[in-house]
C-alpha positions in Angstrom: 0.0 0.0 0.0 1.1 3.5 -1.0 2.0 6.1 2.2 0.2 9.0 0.3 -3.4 6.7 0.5 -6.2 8.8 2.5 -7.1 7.2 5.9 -8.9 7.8 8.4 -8.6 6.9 12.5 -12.1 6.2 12.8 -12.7 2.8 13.6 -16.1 0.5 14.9 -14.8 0.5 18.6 -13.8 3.7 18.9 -16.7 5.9 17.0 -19.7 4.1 16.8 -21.9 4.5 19.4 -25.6 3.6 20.1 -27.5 6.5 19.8 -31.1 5.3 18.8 -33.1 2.8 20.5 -33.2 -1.0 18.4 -35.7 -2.1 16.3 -37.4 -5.4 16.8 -35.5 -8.3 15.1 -38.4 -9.2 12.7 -38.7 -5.2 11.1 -35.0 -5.1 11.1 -34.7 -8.5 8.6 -37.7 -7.1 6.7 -35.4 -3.8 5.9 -32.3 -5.6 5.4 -34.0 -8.1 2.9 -36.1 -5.3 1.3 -33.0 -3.1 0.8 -31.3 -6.2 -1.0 -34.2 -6.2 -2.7 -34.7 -2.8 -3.9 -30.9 -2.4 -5.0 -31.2 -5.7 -6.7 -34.9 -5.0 -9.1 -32.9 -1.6 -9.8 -30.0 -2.8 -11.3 -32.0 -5.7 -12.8 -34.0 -3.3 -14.8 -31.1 -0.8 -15.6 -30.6 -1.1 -19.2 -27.1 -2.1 -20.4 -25.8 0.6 -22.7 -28.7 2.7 -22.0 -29.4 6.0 -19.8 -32.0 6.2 -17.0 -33.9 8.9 -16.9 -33.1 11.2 -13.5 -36.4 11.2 -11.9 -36.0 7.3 -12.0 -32.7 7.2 -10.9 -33.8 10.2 -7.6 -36.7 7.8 -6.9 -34.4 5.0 -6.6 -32.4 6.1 -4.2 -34.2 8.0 -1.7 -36.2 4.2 -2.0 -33.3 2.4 -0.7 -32.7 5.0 2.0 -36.3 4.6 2.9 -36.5 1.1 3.2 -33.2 0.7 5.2 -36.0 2.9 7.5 -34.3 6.0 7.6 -36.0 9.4 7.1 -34.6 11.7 4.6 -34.4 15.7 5.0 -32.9 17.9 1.5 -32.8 20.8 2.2 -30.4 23.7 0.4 -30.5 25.1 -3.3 -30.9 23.3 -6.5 -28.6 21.7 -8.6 -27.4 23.8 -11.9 -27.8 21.8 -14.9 -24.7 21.0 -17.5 -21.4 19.5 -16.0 -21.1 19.6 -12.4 -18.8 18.3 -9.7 -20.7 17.4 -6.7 -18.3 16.8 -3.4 -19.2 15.9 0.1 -18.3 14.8 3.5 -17.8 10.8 3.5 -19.1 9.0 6.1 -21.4 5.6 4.8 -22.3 3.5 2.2 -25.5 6.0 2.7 -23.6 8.7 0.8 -23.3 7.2 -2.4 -27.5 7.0 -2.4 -28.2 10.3 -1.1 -25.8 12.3 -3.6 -27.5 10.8 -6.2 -30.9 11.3 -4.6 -29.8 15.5 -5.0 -28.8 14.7 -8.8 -27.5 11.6 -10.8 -24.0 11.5 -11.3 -21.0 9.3 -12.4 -19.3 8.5 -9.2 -15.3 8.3 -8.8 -14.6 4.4 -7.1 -11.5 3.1 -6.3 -10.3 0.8 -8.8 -10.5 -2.3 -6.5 -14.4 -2.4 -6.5 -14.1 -3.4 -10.0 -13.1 -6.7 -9.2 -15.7 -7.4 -6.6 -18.7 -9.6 -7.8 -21.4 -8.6 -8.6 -21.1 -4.9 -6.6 -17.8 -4.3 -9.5 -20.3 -5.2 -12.4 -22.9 -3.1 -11.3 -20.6 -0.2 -10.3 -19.3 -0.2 -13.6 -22.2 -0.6 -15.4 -23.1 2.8 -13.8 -20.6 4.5 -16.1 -18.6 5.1 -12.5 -15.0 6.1 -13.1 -12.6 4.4 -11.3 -9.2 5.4 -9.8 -6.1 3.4 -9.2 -4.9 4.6 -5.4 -1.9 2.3 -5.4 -0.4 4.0 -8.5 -0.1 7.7 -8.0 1.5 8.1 -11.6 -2.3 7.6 -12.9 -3.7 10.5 -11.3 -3.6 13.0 -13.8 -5.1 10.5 -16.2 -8.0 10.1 -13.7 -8.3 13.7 -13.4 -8.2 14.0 -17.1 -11.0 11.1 -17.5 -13.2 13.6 -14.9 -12.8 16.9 -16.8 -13.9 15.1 -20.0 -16.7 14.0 -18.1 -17.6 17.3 -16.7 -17.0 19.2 -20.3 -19.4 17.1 -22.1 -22.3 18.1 -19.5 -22.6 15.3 -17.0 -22.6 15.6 -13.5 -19.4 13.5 -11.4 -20.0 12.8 -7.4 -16.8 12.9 -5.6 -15.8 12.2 -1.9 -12.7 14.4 -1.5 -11.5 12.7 1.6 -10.6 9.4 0.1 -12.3 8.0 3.2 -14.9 7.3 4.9 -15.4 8.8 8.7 -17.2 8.5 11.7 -19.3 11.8 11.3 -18.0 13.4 14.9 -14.6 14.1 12.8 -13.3 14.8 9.2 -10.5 14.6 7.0 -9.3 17.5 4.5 -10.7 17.5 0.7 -7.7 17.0 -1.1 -7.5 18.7 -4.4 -6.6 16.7 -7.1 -9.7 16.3 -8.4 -10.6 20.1 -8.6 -8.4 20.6 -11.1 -10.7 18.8 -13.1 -13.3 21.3 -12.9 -10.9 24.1 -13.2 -10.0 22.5 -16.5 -13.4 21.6 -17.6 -14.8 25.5 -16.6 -17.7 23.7 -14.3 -19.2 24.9 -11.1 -18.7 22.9 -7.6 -21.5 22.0 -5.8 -20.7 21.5 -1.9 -22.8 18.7 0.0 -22.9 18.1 3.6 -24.1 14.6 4.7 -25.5 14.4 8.5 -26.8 11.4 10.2 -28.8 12.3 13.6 -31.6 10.1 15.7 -34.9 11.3 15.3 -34.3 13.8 18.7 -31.7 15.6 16.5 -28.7 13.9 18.2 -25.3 13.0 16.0 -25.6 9.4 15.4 -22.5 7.4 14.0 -24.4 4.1 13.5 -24.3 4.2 9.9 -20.9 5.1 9.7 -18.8 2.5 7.6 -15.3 2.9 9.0 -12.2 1.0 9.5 -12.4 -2.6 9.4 -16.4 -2.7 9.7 -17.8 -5.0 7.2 -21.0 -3.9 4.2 -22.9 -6.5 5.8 -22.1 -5.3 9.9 -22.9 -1.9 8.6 -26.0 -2.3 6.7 -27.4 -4.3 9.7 -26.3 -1.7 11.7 -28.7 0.9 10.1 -31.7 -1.6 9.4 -32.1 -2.5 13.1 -31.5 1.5 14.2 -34.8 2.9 14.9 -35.2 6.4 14.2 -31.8 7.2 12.3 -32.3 10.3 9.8 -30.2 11.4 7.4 -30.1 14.9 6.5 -28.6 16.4 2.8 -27.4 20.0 2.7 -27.2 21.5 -0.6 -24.7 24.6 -0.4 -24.3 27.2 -2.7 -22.7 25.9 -6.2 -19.2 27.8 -6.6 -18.8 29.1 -9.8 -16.5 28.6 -12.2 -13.4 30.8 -12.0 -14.5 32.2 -8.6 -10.9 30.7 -7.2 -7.5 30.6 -9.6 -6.2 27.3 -8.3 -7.3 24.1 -6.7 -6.1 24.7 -3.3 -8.0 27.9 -3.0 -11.3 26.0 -4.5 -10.8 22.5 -2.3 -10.6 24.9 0.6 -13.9 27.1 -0.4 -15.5 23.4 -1.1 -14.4 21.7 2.3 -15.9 24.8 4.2 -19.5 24.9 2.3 -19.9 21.2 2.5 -18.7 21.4 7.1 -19.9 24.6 7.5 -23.4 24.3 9.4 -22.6 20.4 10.1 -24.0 19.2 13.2 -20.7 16.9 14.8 -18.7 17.6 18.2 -14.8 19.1 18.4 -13.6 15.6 18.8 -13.4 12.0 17.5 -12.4 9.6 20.5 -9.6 8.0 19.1 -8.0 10.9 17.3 -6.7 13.9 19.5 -6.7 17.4 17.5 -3.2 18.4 16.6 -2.5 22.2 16.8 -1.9 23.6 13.1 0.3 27.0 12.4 -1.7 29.0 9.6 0.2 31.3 7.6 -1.4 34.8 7.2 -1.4 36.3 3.4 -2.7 39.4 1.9 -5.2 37.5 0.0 -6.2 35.4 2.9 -9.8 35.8 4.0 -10.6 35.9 7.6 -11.5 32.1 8.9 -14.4 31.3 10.1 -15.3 29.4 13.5 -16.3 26.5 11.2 -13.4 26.8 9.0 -11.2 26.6 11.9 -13.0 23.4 13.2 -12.1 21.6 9.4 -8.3 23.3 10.2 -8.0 21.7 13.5 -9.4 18.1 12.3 -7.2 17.9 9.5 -4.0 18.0 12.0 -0.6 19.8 10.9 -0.4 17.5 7.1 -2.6 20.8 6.2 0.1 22.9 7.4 2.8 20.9 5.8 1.0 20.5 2.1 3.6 21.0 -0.8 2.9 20.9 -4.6 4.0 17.1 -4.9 1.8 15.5 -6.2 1.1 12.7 -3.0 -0.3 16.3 -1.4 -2.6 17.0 -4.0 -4.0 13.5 -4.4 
């Protein structure tokens, strides 16, 4: 495994917590087999080759999220039509479903998911494009493969992080793939994903981190009872707004965190102080910008224009 891969210190024992009382064991099987069964009938009746209209595709997906029993809150501005980049926080499997819930998109997967039955086929099959984490030579061609994307008018979900994380903590959004829509001349459209109990508490249940498997984590959120999952669409950023993809990764990081509802800390990572240089053309933090500064420990402070700190 490469040292520049994106991890995160979130693990099951550490981060997840019981939040939400339990469901009974009979409702819980009948959302984890009618989840199966709802991803499965979708993909059946995706035509190979073939485009699915977007209403279909949003109905979809706010049915899986549904039937996993979890109530779902959008809330935010609309999606601009013509090519887009769509980033947001990472947190579950959850994500992938409620970005597209806002609008379709291709999605960026790690290359490895290819080769996983069934779940690679399908993936691909999507149009996804994929990315190879263990060769950091192929990075610009992956950032080229997104701005052709983007310049021909679709829409491409991203998870900046390169990880998934408990929800209480975050990583940075590193900026390689920003310069794709700096190339392509597209507008960013910043997403915050939240997952709270029905009293409006943080809940990390559906979290998928560390070594948790699908199938833990899926059961996980079927037999949670009241679990809600809140989208917040921010403000698109337009094209040519920021001159380079540090500037725009940062504006991006702070629209997606910046009314997110998750605590100073993660339990098993302690906040590292971080040194900020002070510029001329430096606008004043904010207290939630600060929060993203302090999570994302002193490799922030440290970032160079190698190309392991842009990935």
């Amino acid at each position: 495994m490469s040292v520049w891969l994106p991890s995160a210190p979130c693990t099951p024992r550490a981060c997840i917590e019981s939040t939400g009382s339990v469901t009974a064991i009979p409702r819980a099987v009948l959302r984890f087999v009618a989840v199966l069964v709802v991803v499965a009938v979708g993909a059946a009746l995706t035509p190979i080759g073939g485009r699915v209209p977007a209403r279909a595709v949003r109905w979809w997906c706010r049915t899986i999220v549904r039937t996993a029993g979890i109530r779902l809150r959008i809330t935010g501005t609309t999606t601009p039509t013509g090519g887009l980049l769509l980033v947001a926080n990472h947190i579950s499997w959850l994500d992938i479903p409620l970005m597209a819930a806002v609008r379709p998109a291709r999605m960026l997967a790690k290359a490895e998911i290819r080769n996983w039955p069934v779940a690679g086929t399908l993936t691909a099959g999507s149009g996804a494009l994929f990315i190879d984490r263990d060769r950091l030579r192929a990075l610009p061609e992956t950032v080229a493969s997104i701005a052709g994307a983007l310049r021909a008018g679709g829409a491409v979900a991203v998870f900046p992080e390169g990880s998934t994380w408990c929800g209480r903590a975050q990583g940075h959004f590193r900026r390689a793939v920003f310069q794709a829509a700096l190339d392509a001349g597209v507008p960013v459209q910043p997403i915050g994903l939240h997952y709270l109990t029905d009293g409006g508490t943080a809940s990390t249940a559906p979290a998928f981190v560390g070594s948790d498997s699908l199938l833990t984590s899926v059961w996980r959120v079927v037999s949670t009872r009241g679990l809600v999952a809140e989208v917040e669409v921010g403000e698109a950023i337009a094209p040519g707004s920021h001159p380079d993809r540090r500037s725009l990764a940062y504006a991006a990081q702070a629209g997606a965190w910046g009314q997110a509802r998750h605590s100073d800390h993660c339990t098993s990572v302690a906040p590292a102080p971080v040194k900020i240089r002070r510029t001329a053309r430096r606008r004043p933090v904010s207290v939630a910008s600060m929060r993203i500064i302090r999570h994302t420990g002193t490799a922030t402070a440290r970032a160079t224009s190698s190309p392991a700190a842009d990935a």
